[in-house]
Each structure stands twice: as C-alpha cells, then as structure tokens.
N, C-alpha and C positions, 0 to 999 in steps of 0.2 A: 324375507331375507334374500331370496332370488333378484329381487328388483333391488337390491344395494349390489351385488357382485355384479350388474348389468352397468350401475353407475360406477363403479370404479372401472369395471372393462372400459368404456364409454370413455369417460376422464382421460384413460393412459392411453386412449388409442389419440385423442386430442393432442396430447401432452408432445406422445411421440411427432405426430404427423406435426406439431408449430417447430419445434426442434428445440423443446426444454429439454433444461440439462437440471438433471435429476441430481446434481450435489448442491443447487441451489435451492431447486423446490421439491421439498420433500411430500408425500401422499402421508396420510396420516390415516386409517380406516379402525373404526370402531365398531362397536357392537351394535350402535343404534343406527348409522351411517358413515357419511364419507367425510372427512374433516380436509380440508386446503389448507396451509399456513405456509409463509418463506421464512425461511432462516438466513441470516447473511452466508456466503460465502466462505470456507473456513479462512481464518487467518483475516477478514476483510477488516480492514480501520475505519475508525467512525475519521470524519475530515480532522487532520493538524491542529492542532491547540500551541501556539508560535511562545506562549510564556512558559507551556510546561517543556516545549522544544529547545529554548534557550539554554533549560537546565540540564536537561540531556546534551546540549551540546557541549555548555559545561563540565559538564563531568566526564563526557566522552571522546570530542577531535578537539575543544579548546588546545590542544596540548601540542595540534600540528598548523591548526591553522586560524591566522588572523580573520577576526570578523570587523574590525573599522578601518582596513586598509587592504590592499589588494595586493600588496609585499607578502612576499611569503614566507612561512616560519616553517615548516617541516614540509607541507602541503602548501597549495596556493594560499592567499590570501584570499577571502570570501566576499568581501563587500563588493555589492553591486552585482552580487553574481546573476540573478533573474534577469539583470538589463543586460548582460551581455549574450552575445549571438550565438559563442560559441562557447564549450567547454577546451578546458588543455587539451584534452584526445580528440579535438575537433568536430566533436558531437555536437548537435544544436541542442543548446540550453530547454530543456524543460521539465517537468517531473517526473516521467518515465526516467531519461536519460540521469541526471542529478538522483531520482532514486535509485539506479540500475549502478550506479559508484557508492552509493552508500551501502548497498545491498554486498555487493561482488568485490567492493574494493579496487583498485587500477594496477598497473604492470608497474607502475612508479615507486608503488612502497604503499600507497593506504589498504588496510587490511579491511575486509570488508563486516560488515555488524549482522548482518541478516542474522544471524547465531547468536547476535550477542545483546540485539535491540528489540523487544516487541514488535509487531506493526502497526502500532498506536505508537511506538516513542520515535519510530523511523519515521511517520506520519506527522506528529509535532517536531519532529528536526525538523523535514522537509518546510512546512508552514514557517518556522523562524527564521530558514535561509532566504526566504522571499523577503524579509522584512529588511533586511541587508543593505 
C-alpha cells in the first residue's frame, strides 16, 4: 500500500512540475492502484456539425440575418462571411472572433446566445457559417 501512495506522490509531483492543469486531467486513485484518465474540459464541444448548425441558425438569428446575400436584415448579411478579412467591429474574421459575437453579442443590437446555445449548437452554428 506504501509503494501506491509513493506512485501517486511521484505522478503529481510529475504532473505539477509539466504544468497540468488539474480541471482537464483528473487523478483517479483506487484501492489496488493509481488509475490516469482525461476527461474533456468542462463545457468543451466535440467539432461543428454545419447541418444540425443550419438548424439552430434557423431557429435562432435567421430572424436578423441574411445567409444568401450579404444585405442586411436586422444584422449583417452572412454570406461569404469566412472569405472576408474583416468583421463590422473590424475584427479579423475567424472562429475565436465570429465565436466571441456569438457568445457576447455586439454594442449594435445582437444579443448574445452563450446562455441561451449549448457549446455543441454554438459549435454547429459556427461550422455552417463557414459554409456560407
């Protein structure tokens, strides 16, 4: 039993000195020994699914903004959004930024969804606005 608590000491002194972060990988320690497993990160999204995205866009900013023209109806219009450089607030277009307005919302009037979308259906928007 003494040489398991020398492998767990041993492990987390490992763990510490690489600079894991202990909300990803969790220590698992059992009666017979020492168990390793990662769990995702909480909240983490598996990658964008762009047809189940579609639907959530459907049912969710269809209502501000155009996705086959770049006219805008409440919000910008969306097509094409990935080829262009920049966003309205002059952000350089990419999934941080385009998720960081779907999350938070803008000073313009879009309300933001983090509250109101999974991180799996933010993640399938994100994936369908690429398709654009």
């Amino acid at each position: 039993m003494i040489g398991n608590y020398r492998k767990v000491w041993a492990c987390a002194v490992l763990l510490l000195a690489s600079g894991a972060v202990f909300g990803i990988t969790m220590l698992g320690i059992t009666m017979f020994g020492l168990t390793m497993f990662s769990v995702p990160a909480s909240g983490a999204a598996k990658p964008g699914d762009a047809a189940k995205g579609k639907d959530t866009f459907a049912s969710n900013c269809d209502v501000c903004h155009n996705t086959d023209s770049v006219e805008p109806k409440v919000g910008p219009g969306l097509k094409g959004l990935f080829k262009k450089a920049n966003l309205n607030n002059k952000k350089k277009v990419s999934d941080a930024s385009v998720m960081e307005l779907i999350n938070k919302g803008s000073p313009a009037g879009m309300p933001g969804f983090e509250d109101l979308l999974s991180d799996q259906e933010r993640a399938d928007v994100l994936a369908y606005l690429k398709t654009l």
